[in-house]
TITIMAR-892526 format. One record per residue (C-alpha): residue in three letters; x, y, z. Coordinates in nm, 4 decimals. Layout:
<rs>
> r, x, y, z
> ALA, X, Y, Z
...
</rs>
This chain:
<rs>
> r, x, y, z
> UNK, -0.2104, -1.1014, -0.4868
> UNK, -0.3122, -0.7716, -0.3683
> UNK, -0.6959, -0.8411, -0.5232
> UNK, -0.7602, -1.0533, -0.2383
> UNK, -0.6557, -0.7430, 0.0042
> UNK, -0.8608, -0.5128, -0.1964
> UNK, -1.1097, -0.7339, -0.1564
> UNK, -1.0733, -0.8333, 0.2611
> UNK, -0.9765, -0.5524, 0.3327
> UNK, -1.2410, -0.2766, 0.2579
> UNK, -1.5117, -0.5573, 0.3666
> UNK, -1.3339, -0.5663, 0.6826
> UNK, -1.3400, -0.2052, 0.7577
> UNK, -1.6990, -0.1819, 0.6566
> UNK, -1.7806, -0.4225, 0.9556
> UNK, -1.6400, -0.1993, 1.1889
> UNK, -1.7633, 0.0963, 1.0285
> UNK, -1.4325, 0.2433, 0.8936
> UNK, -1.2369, 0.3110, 0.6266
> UNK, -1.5000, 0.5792, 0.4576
> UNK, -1.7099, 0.6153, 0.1802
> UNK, -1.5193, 0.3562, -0.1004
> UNK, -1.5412, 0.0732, 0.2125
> UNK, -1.9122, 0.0961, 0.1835
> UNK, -1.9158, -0.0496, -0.1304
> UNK, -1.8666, -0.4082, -0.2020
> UNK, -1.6064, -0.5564, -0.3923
> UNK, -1.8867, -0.6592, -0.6487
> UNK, -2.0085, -0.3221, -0.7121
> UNK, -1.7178, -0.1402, -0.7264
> UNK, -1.7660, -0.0357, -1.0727
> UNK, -2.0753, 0.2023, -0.9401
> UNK, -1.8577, 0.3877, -0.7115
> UNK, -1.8258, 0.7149, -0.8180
> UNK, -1.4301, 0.8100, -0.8648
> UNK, -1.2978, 1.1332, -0.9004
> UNK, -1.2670, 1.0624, -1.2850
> UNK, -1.4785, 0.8907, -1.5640
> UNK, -1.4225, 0.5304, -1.5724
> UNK, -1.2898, 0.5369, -1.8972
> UNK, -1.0353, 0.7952, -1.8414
> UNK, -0.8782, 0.5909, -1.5230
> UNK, -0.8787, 0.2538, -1.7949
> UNK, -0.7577, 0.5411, -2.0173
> UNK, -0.4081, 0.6427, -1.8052
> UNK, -0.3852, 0.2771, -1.6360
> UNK, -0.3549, 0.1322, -2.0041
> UNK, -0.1024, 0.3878, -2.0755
> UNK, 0.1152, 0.3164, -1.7819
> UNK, 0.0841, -0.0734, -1.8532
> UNK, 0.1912, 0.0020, -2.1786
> UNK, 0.5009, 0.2307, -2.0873
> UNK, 0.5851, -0.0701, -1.8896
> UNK, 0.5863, -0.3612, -2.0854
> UNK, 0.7636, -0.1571, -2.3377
> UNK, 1.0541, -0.0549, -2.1176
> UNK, 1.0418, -0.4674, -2.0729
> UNK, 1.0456, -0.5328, -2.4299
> UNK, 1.3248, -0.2591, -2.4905
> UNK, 1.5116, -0.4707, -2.2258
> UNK, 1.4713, -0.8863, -2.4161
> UNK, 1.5537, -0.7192, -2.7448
> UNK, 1.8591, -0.5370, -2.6440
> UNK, 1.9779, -0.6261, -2.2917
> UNK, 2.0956, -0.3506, -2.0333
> UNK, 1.9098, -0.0857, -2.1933
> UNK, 1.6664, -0.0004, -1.9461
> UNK, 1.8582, -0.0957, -1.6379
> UNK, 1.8740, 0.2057, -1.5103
> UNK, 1.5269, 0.4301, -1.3690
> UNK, 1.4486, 0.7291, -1.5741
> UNK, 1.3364, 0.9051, -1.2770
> UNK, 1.5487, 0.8347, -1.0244
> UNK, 1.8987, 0.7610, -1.1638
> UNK, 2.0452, 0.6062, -0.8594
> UNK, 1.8541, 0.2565, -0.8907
> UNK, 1.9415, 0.0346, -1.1205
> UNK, 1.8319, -0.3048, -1.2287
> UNK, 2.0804, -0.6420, -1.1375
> UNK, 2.2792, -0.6866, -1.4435
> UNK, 2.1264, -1.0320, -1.6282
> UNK, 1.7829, -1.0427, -1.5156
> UNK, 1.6596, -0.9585, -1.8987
> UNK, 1.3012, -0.8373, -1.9245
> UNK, 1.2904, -0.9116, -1.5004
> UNK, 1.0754, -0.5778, -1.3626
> UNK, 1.2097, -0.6579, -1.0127
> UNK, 1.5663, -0.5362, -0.8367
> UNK, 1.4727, -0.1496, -0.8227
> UNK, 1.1950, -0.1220, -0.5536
> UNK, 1.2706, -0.3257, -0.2226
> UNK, 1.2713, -0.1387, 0.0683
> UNK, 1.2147, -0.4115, 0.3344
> UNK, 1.5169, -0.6064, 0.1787
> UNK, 1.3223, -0.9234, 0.0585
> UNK, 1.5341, -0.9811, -0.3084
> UNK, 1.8448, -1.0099, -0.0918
> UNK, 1.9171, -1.4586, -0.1320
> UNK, 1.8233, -1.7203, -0.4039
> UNK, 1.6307, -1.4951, -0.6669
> UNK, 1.5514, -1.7866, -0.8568
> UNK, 1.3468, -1.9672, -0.5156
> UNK, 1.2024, -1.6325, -0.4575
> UNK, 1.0446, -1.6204, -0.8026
> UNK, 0.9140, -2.0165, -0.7805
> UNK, 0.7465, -1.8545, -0.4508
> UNK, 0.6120, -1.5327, -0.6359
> UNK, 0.4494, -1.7565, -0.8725
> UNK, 0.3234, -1.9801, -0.6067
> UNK, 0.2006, -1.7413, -0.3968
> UNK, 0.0020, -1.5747, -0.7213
> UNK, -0.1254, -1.9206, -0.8283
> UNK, -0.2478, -1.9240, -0.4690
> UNK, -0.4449, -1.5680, -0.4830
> UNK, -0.5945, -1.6873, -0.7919
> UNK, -0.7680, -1.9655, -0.6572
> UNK, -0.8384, -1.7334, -0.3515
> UNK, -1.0346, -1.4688, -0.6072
> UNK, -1.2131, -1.7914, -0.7758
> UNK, -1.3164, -1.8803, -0.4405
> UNK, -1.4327, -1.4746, -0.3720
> UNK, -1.6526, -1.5104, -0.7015
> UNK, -1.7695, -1.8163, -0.6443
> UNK, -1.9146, -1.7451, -0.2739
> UNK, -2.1166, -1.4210, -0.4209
> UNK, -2.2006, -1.6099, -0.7061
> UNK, -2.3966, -1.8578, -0.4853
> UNK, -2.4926, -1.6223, -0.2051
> UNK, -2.4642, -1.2605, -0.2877
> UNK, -2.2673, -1.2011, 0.0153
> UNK, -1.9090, -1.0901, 0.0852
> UNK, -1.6106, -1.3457, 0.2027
> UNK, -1.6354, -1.2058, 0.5561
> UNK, -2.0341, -1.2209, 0.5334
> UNK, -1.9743, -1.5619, 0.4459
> UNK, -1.7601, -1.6192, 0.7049
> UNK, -1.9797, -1.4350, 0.9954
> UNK, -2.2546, -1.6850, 0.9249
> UNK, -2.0527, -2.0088, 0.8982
> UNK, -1.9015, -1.8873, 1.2297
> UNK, -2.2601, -1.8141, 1.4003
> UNK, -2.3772, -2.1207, 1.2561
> UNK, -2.1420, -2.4091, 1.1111
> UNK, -2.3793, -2.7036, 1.0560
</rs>
């Protein structure tokens, strides 16, 4: 869900001429920018925190209650009987508090929803090598 932001949201502050050097490049080329590291070191250390992840999931489903509790910070713990659930630690606005089960359905929704959004992002460059807000600028300017 936070692809379509990454995506909207450096565009955005290109227009205005903001958000430095990373906003100048468009969500289509982002694989030229130059990064403080080689590419395949950042895949390198993002794989390896996926994987510590999912494994601290799968140590959960095979033996429940195991990794409720944070390694780091030993004061959060994880709802006791959401097995293999990542979520209950980190909510500092207070949006788990109700019906877990209708806030997942909407989680899922709501990521169904960005999907199609990021289909629709590829779709418009595919056709006209612009950005969504490009797009959107000259449908604006000109709708017929």
């Amino acid at each position: 869900m936070l692809g379509a932001a990454g995506i909207l949201v450096p565009d955005l502050l290109h227009s205005i001429g903001a958000g430095g050097p990373a906003a100048q490049v468009p969500w289509f080329e982002a694989g030229k920018y130059e990064y403080f590291a080689p590419p395949s070191t950042l895949f390198a250390i993002m794989m390896f925190l996926f994987a510590w992840v999912e494994i601290r999931r799968l140590q959960d489903i095979r033996k429940p209650g195991s990794a409720n509790q944070d390694p780091i910070f030993p004061n959060n713990k994880l709802p006791e009987g959401e097995v293999g659930y990542p979520g209950g630690i980190f909510d500092p606005l207070g949006y788990s508090k109700g019906d877990m089960a209708t806030l997942k359905v909407k989680e899922i929704k709501n990521a169904r929803l960005a999907m199609l959004g990021f289909a629709g992002f590829v779709a418009q460059y595919a056709t006209t090598g612009k950005t969504p807000l490009q797009n959107l600028a000259d449908h604006l300017a000109d709708p017929w």
